[in-house]
LODRENVO-323761 format. One record per residue (C-alpha): x, y, z. Coordinates in nm, 2 decimals. Layout:
REM residues N
> X | Y | Z
> X | Y | Z .
...
REM end
This chain:
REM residues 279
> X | Y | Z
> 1.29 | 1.26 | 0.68 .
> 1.01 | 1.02 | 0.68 .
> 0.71 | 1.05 | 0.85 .
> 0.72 | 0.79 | 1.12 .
> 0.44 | 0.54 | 1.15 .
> 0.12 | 0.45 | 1.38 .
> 0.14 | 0.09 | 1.49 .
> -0.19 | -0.08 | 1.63 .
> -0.12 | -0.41 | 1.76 .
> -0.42 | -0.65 | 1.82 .
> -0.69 | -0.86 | 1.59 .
> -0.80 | -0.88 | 1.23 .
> -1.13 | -1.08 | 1.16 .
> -1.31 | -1.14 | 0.80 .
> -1.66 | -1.04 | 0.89 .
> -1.97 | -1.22 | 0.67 .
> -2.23 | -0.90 | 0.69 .
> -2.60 | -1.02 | 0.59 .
> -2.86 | -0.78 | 0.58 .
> -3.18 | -0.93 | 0.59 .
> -3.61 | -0.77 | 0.67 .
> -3.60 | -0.95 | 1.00 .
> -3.40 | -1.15 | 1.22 .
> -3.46 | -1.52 | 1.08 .
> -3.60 | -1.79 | 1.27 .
> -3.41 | -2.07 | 1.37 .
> -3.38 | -2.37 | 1.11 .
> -3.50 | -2.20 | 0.83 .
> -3.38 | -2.05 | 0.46 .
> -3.41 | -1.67 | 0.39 .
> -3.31 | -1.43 | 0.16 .
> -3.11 | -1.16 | 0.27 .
> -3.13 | -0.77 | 0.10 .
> -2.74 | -0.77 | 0.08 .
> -2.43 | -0.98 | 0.15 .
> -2.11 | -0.88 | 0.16 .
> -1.72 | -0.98 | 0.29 .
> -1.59 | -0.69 | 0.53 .
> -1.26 | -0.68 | 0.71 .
> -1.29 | -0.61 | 1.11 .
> -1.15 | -0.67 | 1.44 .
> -1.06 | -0.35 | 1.65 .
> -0.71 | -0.27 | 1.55 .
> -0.78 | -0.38 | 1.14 .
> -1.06 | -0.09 | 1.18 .
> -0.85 | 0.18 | 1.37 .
> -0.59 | 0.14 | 1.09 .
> -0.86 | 0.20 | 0.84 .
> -0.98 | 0.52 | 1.01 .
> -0.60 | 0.67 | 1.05 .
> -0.54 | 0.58 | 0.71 .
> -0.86 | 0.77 | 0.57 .
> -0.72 | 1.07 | 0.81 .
> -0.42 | 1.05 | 0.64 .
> -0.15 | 0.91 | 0.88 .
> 0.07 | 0.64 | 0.75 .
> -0.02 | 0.32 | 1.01 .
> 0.07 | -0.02 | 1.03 .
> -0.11 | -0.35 | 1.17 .
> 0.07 | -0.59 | 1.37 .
> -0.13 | -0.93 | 1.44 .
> -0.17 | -1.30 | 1.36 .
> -0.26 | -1.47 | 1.03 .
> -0.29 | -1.82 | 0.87 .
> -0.25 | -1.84 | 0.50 .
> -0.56 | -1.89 | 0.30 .
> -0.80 | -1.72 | 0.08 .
> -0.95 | -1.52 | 0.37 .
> -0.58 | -1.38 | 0.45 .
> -0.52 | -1.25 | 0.14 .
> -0.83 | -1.07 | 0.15 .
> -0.77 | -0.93 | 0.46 .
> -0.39 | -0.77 | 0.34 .
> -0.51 | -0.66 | 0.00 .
> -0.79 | -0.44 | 0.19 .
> -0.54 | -0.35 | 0.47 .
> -0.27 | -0.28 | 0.18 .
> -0.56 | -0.06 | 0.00 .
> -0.59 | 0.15 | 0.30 .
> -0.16 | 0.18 | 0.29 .
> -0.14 | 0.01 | 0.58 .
> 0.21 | -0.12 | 0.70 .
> 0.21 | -0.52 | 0.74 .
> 0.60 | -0.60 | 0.79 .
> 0.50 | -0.70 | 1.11 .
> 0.21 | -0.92 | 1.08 .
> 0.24 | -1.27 | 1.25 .
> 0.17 | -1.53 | 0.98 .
> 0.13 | -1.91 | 1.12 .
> 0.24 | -2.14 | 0.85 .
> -0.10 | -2.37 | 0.96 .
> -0.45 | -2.31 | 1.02 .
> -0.68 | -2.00 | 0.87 .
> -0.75 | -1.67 | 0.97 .
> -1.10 | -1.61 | 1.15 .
> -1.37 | -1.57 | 0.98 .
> -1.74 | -1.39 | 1.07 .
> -2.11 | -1.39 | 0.89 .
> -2.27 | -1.11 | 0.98 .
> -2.66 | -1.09 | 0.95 .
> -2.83 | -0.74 | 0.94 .
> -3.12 | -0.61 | 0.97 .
> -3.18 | -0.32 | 0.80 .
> -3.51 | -0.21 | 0.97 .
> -3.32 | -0.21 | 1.33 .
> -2.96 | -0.21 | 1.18 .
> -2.89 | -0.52 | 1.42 .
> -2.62 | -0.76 | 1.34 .
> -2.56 | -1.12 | 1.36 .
> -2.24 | -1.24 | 1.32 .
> -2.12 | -1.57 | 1.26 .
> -1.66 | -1.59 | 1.24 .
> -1.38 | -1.71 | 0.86 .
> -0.81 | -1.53 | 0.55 .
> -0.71 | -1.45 | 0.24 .
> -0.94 | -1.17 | 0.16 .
> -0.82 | -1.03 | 0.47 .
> -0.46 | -0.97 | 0.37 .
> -0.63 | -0.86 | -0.01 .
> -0.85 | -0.60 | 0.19 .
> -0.56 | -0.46 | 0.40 .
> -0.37 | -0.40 | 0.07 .
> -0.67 | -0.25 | -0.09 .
> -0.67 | 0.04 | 0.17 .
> -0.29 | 0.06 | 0.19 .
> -0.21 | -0.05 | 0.54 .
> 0.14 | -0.14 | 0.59 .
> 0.10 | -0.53 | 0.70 .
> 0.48 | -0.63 | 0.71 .
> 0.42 | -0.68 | 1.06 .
> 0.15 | -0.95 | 1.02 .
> 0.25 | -1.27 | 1.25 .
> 0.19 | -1.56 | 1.03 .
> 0.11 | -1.79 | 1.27 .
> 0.21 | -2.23 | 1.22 .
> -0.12 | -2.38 | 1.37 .
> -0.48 | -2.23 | 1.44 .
> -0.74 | -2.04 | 1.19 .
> -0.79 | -1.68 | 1.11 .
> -1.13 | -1.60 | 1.35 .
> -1.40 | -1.51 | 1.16 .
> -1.74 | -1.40 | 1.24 .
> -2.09 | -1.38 | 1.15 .
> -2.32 | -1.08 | 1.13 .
> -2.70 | -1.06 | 1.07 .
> -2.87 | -0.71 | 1.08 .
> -3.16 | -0.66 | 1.12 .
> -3.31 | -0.38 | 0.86 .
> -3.66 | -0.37 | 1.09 .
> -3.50 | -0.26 | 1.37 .
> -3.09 | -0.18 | 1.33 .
> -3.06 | -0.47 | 1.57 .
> -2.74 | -0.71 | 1.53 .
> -2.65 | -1.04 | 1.60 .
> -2.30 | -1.17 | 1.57 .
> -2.15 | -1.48 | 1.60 .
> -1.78 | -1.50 | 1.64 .
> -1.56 | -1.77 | 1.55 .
> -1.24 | -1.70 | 1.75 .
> -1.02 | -1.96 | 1.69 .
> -0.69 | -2.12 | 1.83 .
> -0.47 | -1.91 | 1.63 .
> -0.23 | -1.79 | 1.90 .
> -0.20 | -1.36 | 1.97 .
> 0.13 | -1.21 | 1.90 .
> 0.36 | -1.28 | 2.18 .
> 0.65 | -1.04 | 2.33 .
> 0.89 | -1.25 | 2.13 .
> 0.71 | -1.15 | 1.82 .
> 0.72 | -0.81 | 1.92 .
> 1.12 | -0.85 | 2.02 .
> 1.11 | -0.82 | 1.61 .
> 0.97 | -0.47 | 1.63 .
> 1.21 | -0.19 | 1.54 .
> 1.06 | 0.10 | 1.77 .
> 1.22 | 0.39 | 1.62 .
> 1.03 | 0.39 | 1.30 .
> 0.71 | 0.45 | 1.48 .
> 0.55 | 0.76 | 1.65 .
> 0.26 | 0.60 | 1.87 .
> 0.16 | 0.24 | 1.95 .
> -0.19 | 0.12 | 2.01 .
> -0.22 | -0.20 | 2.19 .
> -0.59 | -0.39 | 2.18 .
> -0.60 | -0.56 | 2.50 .
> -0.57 | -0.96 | 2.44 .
> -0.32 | -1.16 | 2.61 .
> -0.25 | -0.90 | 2.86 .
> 0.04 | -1.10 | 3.00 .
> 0.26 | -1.08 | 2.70 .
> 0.15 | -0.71 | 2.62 .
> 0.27 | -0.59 | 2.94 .
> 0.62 | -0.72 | 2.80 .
> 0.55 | -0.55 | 2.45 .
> 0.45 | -0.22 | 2.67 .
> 0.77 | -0.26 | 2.93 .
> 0.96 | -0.28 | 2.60 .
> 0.88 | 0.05 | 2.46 .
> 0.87 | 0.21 | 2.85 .
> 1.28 | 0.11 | 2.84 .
> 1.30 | 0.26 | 2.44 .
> 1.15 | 0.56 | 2.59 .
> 1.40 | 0.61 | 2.87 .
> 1.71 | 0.64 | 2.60 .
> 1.52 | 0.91 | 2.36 .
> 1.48 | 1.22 | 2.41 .
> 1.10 | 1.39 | 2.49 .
> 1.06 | 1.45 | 2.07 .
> 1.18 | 1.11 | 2.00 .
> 0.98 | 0.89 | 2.29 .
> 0.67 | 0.70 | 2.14 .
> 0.34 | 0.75 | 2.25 .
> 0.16 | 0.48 | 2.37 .
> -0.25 | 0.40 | 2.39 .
> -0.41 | 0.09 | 2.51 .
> -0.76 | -0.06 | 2.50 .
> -0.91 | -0.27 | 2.77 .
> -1.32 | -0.36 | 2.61 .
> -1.36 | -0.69 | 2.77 .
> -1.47 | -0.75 | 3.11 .
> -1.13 | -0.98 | 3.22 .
> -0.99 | -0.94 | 3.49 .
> -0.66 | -1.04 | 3.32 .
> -0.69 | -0.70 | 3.08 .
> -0.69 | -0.45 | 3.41 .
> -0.34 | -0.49 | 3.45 .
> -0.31 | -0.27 | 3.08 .
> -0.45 | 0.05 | 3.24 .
> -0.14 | 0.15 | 3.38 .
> 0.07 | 0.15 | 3.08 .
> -0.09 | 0.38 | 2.86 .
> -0.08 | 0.76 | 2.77 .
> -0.40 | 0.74 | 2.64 .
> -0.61 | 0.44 | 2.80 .
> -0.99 | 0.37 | 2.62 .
> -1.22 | 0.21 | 2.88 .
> -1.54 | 0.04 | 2.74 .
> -1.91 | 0.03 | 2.83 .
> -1.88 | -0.32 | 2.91 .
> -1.60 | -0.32 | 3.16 .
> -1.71 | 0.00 | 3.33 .
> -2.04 | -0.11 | 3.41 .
> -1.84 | -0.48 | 3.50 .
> -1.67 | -0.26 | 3.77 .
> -2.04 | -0.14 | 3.92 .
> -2.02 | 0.23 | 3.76 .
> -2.32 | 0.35 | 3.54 .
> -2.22 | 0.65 | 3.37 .
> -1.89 | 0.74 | 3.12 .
> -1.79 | 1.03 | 3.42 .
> -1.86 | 0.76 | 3.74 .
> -1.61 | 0.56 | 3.55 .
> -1.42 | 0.82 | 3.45 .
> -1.36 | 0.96 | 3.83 .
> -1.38 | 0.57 | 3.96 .
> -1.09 | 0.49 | 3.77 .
> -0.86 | 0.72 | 3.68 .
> -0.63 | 0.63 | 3.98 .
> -0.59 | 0.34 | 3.81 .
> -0.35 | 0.49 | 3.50 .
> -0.01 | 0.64 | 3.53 .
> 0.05 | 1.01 | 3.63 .
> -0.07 | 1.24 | 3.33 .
> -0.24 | 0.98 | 3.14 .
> -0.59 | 1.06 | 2.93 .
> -0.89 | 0.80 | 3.04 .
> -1.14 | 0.81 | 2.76 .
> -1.51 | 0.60 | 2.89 .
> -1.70 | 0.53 | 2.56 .
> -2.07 | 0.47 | 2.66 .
> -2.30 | 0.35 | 2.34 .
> -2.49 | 0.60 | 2.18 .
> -2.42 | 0.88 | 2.48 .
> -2.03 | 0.94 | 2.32 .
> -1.78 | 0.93 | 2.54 .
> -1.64 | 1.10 | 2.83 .
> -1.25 | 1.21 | 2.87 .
> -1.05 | 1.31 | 3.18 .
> -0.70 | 1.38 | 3.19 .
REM end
């Protein structure tokens, strides 16, 4: 029988990554160390790491069509990752992002612009089937600039109109051929759909057959707390914990844990300290 698959659900971003000897002043022209085209966004770059640990994955998110797009699905495609269920609007473009490093700091600026995205997901084999081409709106893109002094980055993201994938895209989802699903906390209202979809698959398979399900709530919105109850494994950032007034992975950790369902893991990432688990 085939293996089934890891589905992340969220957003794919064509990152512009300079690398420059110090961050540049404002209205001027520099030379950078290195340029290149990168493909990001949270779930695009959990794909790529499950891939590389050898589990067959697949990305679910929007898309326009354009050059950036097929960028994006070749490198996603070179990491075998599964695009069936990709969203693809028929107008607009995918995001798009410059990112400036330096080198010295290994800071970032980012700046956001398709194509190559779809090329890049090919490239690493990710299954983009799944892709939700999307009719109106551009593929975000964002803009990087690294500092090499100092590591520091700068990014500047253009995230554009191109709509999330809704619970109706989702509706096209056949849940048995996966094992887990991730869900990168967008638009929390329709996810809570996708996520009361699978809790209602669950309920008619036995305990081998029931997907596992994580969810990631980074940004401080209060629109995204809602997700922490829905997940087996729920990933708290920095950002929000410290939004919520706790300053430490384990405050958070023991400050919110009430907040996920019975049995759940809570994982606090906290910068260059790791991360903290409880559960």
């Amino acid at each position: 029988m085939e293996e089934k698959q890891i589905l992340c659900v969220g957003l794919v971003v064509l990152d512009v990554i300079s690398l420059v000897d110090k961050y540049p002043k404002e209205d001027s022209e520099i030379r950078c160390l290195s340029q290149r085209w990168q493909r990001g966004g949270n779930a695009s770059n959990s794909c790529t790491v499950l891939s590389l640990l050898g589990a067959p994955c697949a990305f679910m998110g929007s898309m326009a069509p354009g050059h950036v797009a097929d960028f994006v699905l070749d490198d996603l495609r070179r990491y075998s990752v599964d695009l069936r269920y990709t969203v693809f609007q028929t107008t607009g473009s995918v995001p798009i992002a410059t990112v400036i490093i330096n080198e010295a700091s290994g800071s970032r600026t980012i700046l956001y612009y398709d194509s190559f995205l779809v090329a890049d997901f090919r490239r690493r084999g990710v299954d983009v089937s799944q892709v939700a081409w999307q009719s109106k709106g551009d593929t975000p893109s964002s803009c990087c600039i690294i500092n090499n002094s100092n590591g520091n980055r700068t990014i500047v993201l253009h995230d554009t109109s191109l709509p999330d994938v809704s619970a109706t895209d989702f509706e096209k989802v056949d849940l048995t051929q996966f094992k887990w699903i991730h869900i990168e906390g967008r638009n929390a209202s329709e996810q809570v759909k996708m996520l009361q979809r699978i809790d209602t698959h669950n309920t008619r398979q036995p305990p081998e057959q029931k997907i596992r399900v994580s969810v990631e709530v980074e940004k401080p919105q209060e629109e995204l707390f809602q997700l922490f109850g829905y997940g087996d494994v729920v990933f708290v950032s920095k950002d929000v914990a410290k939004h919520l007034g706790f300053q430490s992975a384990e405050a958070a950790l023991r400050g919110l844990y009430g907040r996920v369902r019975k049995g759940a893991v809570l994982v606090c990432a906290w910068a260059e300290e790791g991360a903290d688990a409880l559960g």
